[in-house]
Every structure is written in C-alpha cells, then in structure tokens.
N, C-alpha and C positions, 0 to 999 in steps of 0.2 A: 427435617421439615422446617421449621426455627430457621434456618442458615438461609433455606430458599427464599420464606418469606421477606427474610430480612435484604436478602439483593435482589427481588423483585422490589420490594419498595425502593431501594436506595437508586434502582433504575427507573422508576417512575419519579422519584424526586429528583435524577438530573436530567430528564426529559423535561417536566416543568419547568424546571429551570435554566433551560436551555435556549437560545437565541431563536432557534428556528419553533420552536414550539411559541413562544411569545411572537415569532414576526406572525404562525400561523393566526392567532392569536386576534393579532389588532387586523389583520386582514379580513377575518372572519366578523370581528365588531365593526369595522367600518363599512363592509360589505355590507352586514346585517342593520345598521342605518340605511341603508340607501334603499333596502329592501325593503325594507317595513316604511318609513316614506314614502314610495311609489305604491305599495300596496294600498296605504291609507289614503293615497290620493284617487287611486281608482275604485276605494269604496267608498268615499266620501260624493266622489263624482255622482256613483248609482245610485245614492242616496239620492243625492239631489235631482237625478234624471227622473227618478221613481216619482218623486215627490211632485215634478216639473208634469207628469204623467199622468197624477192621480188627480191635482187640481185642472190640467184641461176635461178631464174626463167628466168632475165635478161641475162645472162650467156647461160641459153639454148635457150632462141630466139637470140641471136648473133650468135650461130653455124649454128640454121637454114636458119638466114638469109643471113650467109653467104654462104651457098650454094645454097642460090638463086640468089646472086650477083654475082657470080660465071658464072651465065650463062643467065645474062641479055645482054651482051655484051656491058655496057657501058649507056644502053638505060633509067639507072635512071636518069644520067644527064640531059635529056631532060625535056624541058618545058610540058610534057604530064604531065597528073595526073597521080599519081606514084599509089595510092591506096595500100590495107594492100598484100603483096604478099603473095602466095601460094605454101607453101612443095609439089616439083616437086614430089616427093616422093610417099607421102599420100596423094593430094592433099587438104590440113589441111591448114585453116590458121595460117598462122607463130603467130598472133597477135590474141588479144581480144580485147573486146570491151573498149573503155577509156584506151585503150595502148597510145603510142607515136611515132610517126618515123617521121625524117627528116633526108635527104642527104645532103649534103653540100660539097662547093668545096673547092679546097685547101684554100680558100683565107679564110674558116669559113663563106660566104655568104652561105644562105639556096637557095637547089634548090626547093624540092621535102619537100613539111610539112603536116602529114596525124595525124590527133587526136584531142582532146582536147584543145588542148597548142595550142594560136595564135604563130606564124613566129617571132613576135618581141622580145615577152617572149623570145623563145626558142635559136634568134641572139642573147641577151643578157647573156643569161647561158652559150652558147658556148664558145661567144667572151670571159668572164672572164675565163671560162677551162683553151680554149686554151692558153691566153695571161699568166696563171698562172703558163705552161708548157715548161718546157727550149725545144726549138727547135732544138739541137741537138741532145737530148736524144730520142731517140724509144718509143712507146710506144703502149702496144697494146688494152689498156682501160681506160679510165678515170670513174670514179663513184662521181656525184653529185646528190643532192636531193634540189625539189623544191615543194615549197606549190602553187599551184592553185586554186580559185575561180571558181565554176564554180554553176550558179543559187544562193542558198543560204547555200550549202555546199562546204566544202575547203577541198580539197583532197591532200596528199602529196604523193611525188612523187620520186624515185628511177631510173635515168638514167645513162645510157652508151653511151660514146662515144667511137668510134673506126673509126681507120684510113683504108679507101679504097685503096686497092694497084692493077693497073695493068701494067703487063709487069716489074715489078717490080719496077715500081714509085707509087709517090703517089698520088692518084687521086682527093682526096676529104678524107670525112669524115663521118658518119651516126651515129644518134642518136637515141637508141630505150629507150622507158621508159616505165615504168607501175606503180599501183599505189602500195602504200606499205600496205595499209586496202582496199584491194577493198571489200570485204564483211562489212565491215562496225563495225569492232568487237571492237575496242577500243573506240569510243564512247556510245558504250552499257556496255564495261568492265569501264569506266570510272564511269556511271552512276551508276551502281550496287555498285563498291566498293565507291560509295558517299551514298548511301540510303544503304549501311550494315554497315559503319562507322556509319552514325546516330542511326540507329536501335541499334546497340552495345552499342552506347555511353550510349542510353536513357535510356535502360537495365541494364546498369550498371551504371546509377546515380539512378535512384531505386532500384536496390538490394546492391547497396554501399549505400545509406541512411538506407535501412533496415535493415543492417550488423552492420552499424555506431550506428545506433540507439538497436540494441539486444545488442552490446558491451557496451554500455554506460550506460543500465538498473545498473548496479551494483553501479556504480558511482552514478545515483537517488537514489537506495538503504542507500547509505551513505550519500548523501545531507537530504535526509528526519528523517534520523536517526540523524545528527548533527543538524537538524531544532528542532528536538522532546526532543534534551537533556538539561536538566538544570540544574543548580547548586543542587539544591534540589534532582534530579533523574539521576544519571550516571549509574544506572544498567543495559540501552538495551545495545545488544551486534549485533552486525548484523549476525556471523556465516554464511558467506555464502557459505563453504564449498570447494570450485574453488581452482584449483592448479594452476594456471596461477597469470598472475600480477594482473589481480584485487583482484583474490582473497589472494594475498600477500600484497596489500593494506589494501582489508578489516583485516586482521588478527593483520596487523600493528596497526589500527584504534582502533580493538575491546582492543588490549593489550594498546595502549594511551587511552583507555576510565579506565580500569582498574587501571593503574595506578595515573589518575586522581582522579578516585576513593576514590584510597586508599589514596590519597595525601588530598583530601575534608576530608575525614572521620579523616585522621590525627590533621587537622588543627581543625574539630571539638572540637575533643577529646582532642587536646591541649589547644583549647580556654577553653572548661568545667574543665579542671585539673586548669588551670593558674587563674581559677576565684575561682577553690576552694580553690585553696592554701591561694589565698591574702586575699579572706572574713573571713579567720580564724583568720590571725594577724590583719586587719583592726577591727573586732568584738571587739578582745582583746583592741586595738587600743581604742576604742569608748568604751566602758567599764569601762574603769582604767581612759581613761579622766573623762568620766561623774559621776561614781564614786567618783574621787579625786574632783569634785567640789559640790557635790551633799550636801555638810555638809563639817564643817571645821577637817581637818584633823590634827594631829600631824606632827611632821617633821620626823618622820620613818614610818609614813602611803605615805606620797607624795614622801619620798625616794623611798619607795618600789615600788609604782607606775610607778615612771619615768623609774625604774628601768627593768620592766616591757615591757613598752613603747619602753626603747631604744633595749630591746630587740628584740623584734616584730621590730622595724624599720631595725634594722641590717638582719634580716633575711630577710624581705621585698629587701633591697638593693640586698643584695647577689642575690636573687632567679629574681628582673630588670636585673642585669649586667649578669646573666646567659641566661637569655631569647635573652636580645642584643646581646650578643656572640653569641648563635645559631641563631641570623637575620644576624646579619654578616655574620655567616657560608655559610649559605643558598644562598647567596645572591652573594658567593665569593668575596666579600671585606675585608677578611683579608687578608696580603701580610704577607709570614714570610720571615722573615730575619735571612736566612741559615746564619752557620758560624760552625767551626770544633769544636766538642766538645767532651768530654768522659759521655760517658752516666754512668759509676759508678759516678761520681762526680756531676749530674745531683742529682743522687739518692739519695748518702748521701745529697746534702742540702737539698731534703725533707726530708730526716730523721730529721736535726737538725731542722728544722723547724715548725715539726706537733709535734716534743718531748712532748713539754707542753701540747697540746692538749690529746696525748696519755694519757700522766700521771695524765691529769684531770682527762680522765674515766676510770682512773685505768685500762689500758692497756698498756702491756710491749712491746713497738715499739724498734725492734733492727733490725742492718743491718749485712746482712751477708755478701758472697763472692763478694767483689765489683772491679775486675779486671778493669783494661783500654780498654777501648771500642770506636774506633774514629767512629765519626757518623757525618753526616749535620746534622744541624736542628734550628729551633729556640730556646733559651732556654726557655725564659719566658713561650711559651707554651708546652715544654715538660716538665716546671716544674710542669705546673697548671695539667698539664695532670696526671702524678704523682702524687700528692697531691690529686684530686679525687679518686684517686685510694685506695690509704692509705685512707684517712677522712671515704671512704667507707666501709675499712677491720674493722677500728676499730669502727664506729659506729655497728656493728654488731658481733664486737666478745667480747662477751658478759660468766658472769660465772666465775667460782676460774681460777685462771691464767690463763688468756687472755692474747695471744697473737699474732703480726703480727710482722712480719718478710717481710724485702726487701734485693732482692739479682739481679745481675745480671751476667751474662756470654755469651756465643756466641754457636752459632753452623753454619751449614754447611746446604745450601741446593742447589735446583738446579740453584734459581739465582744468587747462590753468597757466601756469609756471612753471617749471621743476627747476631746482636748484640739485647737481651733481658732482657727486667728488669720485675722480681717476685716478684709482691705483693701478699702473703700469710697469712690467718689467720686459727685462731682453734676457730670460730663461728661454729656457728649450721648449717651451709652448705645451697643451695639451692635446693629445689627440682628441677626436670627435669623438670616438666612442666614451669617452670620460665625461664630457661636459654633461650632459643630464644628469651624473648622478655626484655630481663635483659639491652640492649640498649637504648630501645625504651624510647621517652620524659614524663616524668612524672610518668614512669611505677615503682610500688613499692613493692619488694615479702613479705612483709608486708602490708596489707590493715590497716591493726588495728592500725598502728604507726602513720595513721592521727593525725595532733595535736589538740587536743581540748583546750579549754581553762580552764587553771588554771595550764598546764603544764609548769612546771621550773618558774611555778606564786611566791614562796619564793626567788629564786633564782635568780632572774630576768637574768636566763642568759637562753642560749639555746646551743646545740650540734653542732652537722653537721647540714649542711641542711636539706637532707633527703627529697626530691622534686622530685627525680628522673630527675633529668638535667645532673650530675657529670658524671656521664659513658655514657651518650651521647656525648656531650662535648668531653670526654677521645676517645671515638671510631672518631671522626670527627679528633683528632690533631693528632691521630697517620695515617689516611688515609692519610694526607695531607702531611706525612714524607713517605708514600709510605710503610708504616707497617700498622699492626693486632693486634688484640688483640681478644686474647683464655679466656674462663673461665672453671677450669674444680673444680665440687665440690660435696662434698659427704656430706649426710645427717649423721649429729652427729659429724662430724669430721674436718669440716671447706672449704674454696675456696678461688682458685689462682688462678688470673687475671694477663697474661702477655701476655707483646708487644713485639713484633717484630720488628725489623728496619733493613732496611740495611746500611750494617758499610761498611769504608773504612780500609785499610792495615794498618794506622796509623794517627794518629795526623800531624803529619807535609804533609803527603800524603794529608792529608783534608785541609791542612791550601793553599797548591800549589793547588787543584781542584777547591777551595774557588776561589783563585786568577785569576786561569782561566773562570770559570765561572763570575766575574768580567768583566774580558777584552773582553770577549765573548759581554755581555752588553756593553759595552763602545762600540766597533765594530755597534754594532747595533743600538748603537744612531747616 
C-alpha cells in the first residue's frame, strides 16, 4: 500500500513537473486573464447601462412629479401621509414598487418619507448633497447613489434631488429614487460569467494539456531514441518528417547522430590503421632484438641490426609526433604565431631542405617561379606543411627522370588575393576514385606499400613515412591560415597539390597589420 502511494506521488510530481503540464499551465493563466477581463468589461458595461437606465427613468418621474406638485397647493408639506401620487393625467402611479420619495424643507429636514429607505438614511444622504452644494448656485438636480439593506438582499440605489419652488421661492426640496437592478440581473450576470470562467478555464487546462502533451510526443520521440543509442549503434535516425521546429530539431538531431557516426566510425578506423602501422615496426622491433640475442653475432651482424632498429624507432617517433599533432589539431591547442612572411621564401627553404632527400631517391627536386608573396602565417607550420607536401610528390614519383617541381605565384578572386605554392610531380598520377579521400588519416592510394618486414632490412634506413597523416596534417595548417588545398591529377602523367592563402599588398603592409593586430591584444588585455 506504502509502495503505491509512494509512485503515485512520484507520478504526480513528474507530471508537475513536467513541460507540458506547465505549458498547460500558463495557457490556462493567460487564457484566464483574458477571461476574466472581457467578463469584467461586460459587467462593468451593465453596470453602467443599468445605472444609464435608472437615471433616465428618474428624469421621467421628476417631470411627472412635477406636475403633480404643481397642483397640490402646498399640501405636501403637511404632516399627512403623503403616499406614492398619481398622473392627474392617466391616473398611473408616478412610482413603482421599491421607489423612493421624500419632501423636505428648505432647512433639508424630511417632511413626507414614502419607500423603502428609513427618514434617517435618507436625512443623512441629503444633508451631505446638500452641505456639498455652494448655496448660491441654482440648481436643478442633484444625482447620488446609495446601497440599502433591505431582509437579506442589498439593493443600490439611484436618486434625485430637486428643489421645490412656489411663487418663485424656494419651498423645500424632493427626493425621488429607484433601484438601479430592480429585476435582479447583475447578480445572475455576475454568477453566470463566474461558472463560464470556470467551465472555460477547466476546458482549456484539459485541451491545453492535451495540446501540450500531442506537441511534446516528438520531443519523447527523441528522448527514447537518445535512450536506445550507443556507442556501438549510431545508425537510428528518427525521420520524423515535420516542417515546424520540432521537426527542425529532429532533423538537427538525426544530422548530429550522423556526424557522430561518422566521427565513431573514424576514430575506429584510426585506432585499427594506428595499431597496424606500429605492430609492423614493433614486429621488426622484436625480431632483430631476439634475433641479435638469439646466438652470438659478429659486429656487422649487430650493426646491421641496430641499424634496423633505429630505423623502425625513427619511423615509430615520426608517425607519435604525427598522431599528437593531429590531437592538438583536434582539440585546438595549437596557437600559431602569425608574423609577415613571403611565401616564395617559405618554399625555397623546403627546397634546400628535402634536396638530400630528393637526391637519395633519385628525384630531381627543382623550384621554379618563386615571386614575393606577403602573407600571415606561422612559418614553422607552413613549412612542415610544405615539406609534406614535397616528401609526398617525391615518395611517388617514381621511373627514368623523376621529377617534382615547386613554384609559386598569385591570383585574383572574389575575396581578395590569394597567394599559392605548386607542388608538382610526373609520378603515375591518382585515380579519381582516390582523390576525395586523399585527406583522410591513414588513407593510402597504395594498399600494397604496406611495409612488411625485411623492407630497407640492408639498409637499415627507410623513406618517407608513407602512413597517410602528411596531407591531413597539410589540409588542417592551411585551414588554420584561412586557405585550401586543390589536387588535380591525371593517370600516367603525374599530380599537383596547391594551396591557397590569402596574401597582403606587401611585406611591410604585413609587417604594420602584424603590429596592429598586436595592439589590438594588448587593448584587450
């Protein structure tokens, strides 16, 4: 019994707390303002129509009655009971029932008091009129309103006072009143718009929970579909079709699952490349050790070995500091440090720099048109960026005269300038099915150049990398300079990889942007 109570509340407290009970909520409160303001305007209205009703009404028993005092000769004064008088006329009573009259004399002493209203009431009403009316000024009505008691209902009340004149003095004074609901309608209009307020409200905190609650199904949609997803399975999609915001939520949702996706299935496919790379030189690794101990060697057996070894380490390191690079990348904790530079002077020191390299693998690395180019940038990583790029050409351009060429120059487009450096080789080209994914980490348009063991095993040296990291790496430090990188290449004939950057007017123009961009920071420290 205890257990039930206890998950009936805990289901009524995430009911309240729940989004569609709160949207039912303030739909029902704002509803219920607008309600109850339109109610109160249309009983504020009858009020005043009432009231707008009861003084014409008042108005035409003053004419009447003045033509009945007209030709009493005086005779209301008297101590007789004065009673409701009667339309000489029609012989109609001037009054109805639950009217008011009293006469009074000049002094506002009642003579004559015929109604509802006791004499003391009605000296009191008076006496405030009149005391609140300058006594020199004329006057030929006064309009006050008073509430009455009368059993256990409270009647309000609409009177007229007017002054009696004979002989053209003033004689006295007469009070006539009526009520302002005598039919009784404003506490029946009072009632009604209290029980169609409720009935409204109640109607619409039920079809606003039911509203709140059909709106919100889509938003379960997508709690139960982020319940169902795991690392293992990003493929549901919700597709719920809606052109509205949920269904611009869902479409958000199903594209961040996608891309999650594709981010999992990356980091798979990067951990299964990163483990094959390293178990090839570790193999080698453990190999040449256990080998080099396994029986006593010469001292050109255990050179070759080490030799071997440090090979394999050297490539091991490269292919670490490459991996860390792109966790830095990733992670945006590299900072470069802009400064004004000539991108041909960038170029030629990769030239002079991979030269040995080149002419290990008998490849003729030469630089062509190398104009001045002012750029931002950092160098170190536009150099490394470049030097993947070459290490690239020439690991691949392969055959009788090989060779890569690097050149740069500028062109014109819509944002500007660009300033561009061409690495070019006459390799065997890439097929087209390669080239979109010629970026991507670890991807190689050679499967077969896996290394096995026993490779550059004489020589204990080894090439480029050839890991497929360098033109990732290359495509991440040119984004980060706010440039591109193109490849375009033809089977049998070779491929050119160039960047993009945007350039400044000059060197000394960069060197003054440098400094303002400086002070800009200092400013904002």
């Amino acid at each position: 019994m205890f257990a039930r109570i206890k998950s009936g509340l805990n289901r009524l407290t995430l009911l309240f707390s729940s989004i569609r009970f709160r949207l039912a909520l303030w739909f029902v409160f704002i509803l219920g303002i607008v309600v109850v303001a339109f109610s109160a305007f249309i009983y504020i209205r009858q009020v005043q129509e009432l009231r707008a009703a009861a003084i014409g009404r008042l108005e035409i028993k003053a004419r009447r009655l003045g033509g009945f005092l007209r030709f009493s000769s005086g005779n209301f004064f008297q101590e007789t009971p004065l009673g409701f008088p009667v339309d000489p006329g029609s012989g109609i009573s001037i009054f109805q029932e639950g009217d008011e009259l009293a006469i009074l004399d000049p002094n506002g002493q009642i003579v004559q008091n015929v109604g509802p209203i006791d004499a003391k009431s009605i000296g009191q009403l008076v006496g405030d009129a009149l005391k609140n009316q300058n006594s020199d000024e004329a006057f030929s009505s006064l309009f006050i309103s008073a509430k009455t008691s009368g059993g256990n209902t409270r009647s309000e009340y609409i009177m007229m006072i007017a002054p009696i004149s004979i002989d053209g003095g003033r004689a006295g004074y007469f009070l006539i009143g009526n009520m302002v609901d005598p039919g009784g309608q404003l506490p029946r209009l009072f009632f009604s718009l209290i029980l169609g307020i409720l009935i409204t409200l109640a109607i619409a905190l039920a079809g606003g929970f039911w509203l709140a609650d059909r709106a919100m199904r889509p938003v379960k949609t997508i709690t139960h579909a982020a319940q169902a997803i795991g690392e293992s399975d990003l493929s549901m999609r919700l597709h719920l079709g809606r052109k509205d915001e949920l269904g611009e939520l869902a479409n958000t949702f199903d594209e961040m699952l996608a891309r999650l996706q594709a981010a999992f299935e990356r980091q798979r496919q990067f951990t299964a490349d990163a483990s094959h790379e390293l178990r090839t030189p570790l193999t080698i690794v453990e190999l040449e050790s256990s080998r080099a101990l396994a029986a006593q060697r010469s001292p050109e057996e255990y050179g070759r070995a080490l030799k071997v070894i440090q090979s394999e380490n050297q490539f091991m390191i490269r292919m670490v500091n490459n991996l860390l690079t792109l966790a830095r990348m990733d992670a945006g904790q590299v900072i470069l440090h802009n400064e004004s530079l000539d991108l041909s002077d960038v170029a030629l020191e990769v030239v002079e720099r991979l030269a040995p390299l080149a002419t290990n693998e008998q490849v003729r690395l030469s630089a062509g048109d190398l104009p001045e180019l002012a750029i931002m940038g950092d160098r170190q990583y536009l150099v490394q960026m470049l030097s993947n790029l070459v290490e690239n050409a020439i690991k691949y351009a392969k055959g009788e005269d090989s060779r890569v060429r690097v050149e740069t120059g500028s062109r014109e487009s819509e944002s500007g300038m660009l300033a561009w450096a061409r690495v070019s080789d006459n390799g065997p080209g890439i097929l087209p099915d390669h080239l979109p994914h010629l970026f991507d980490r670890f991807y190689q348009v050679d499967k077969s150049r896996t290394r096995q063991y026993g490779e550059h095993e004489a020589e204990g040296e080894r090439g480029p990398s050839g890991i497929g990291l360098g033109l990732s790496i290359a495509q991440w430090i040119a984004q980060a300079h706010g440039g591109e990188i193109h490849v375009q290449s033809e089977t049998g004939k070779g491929s050119a990889f160039e960047v993009s950057l945007p350039m400044v007017a000059s060197t000394s123009d960069a060197s003054q942007f440098e400094k303002e961009v400086e002070n800009e920071r200092n400013v904002g420290i």
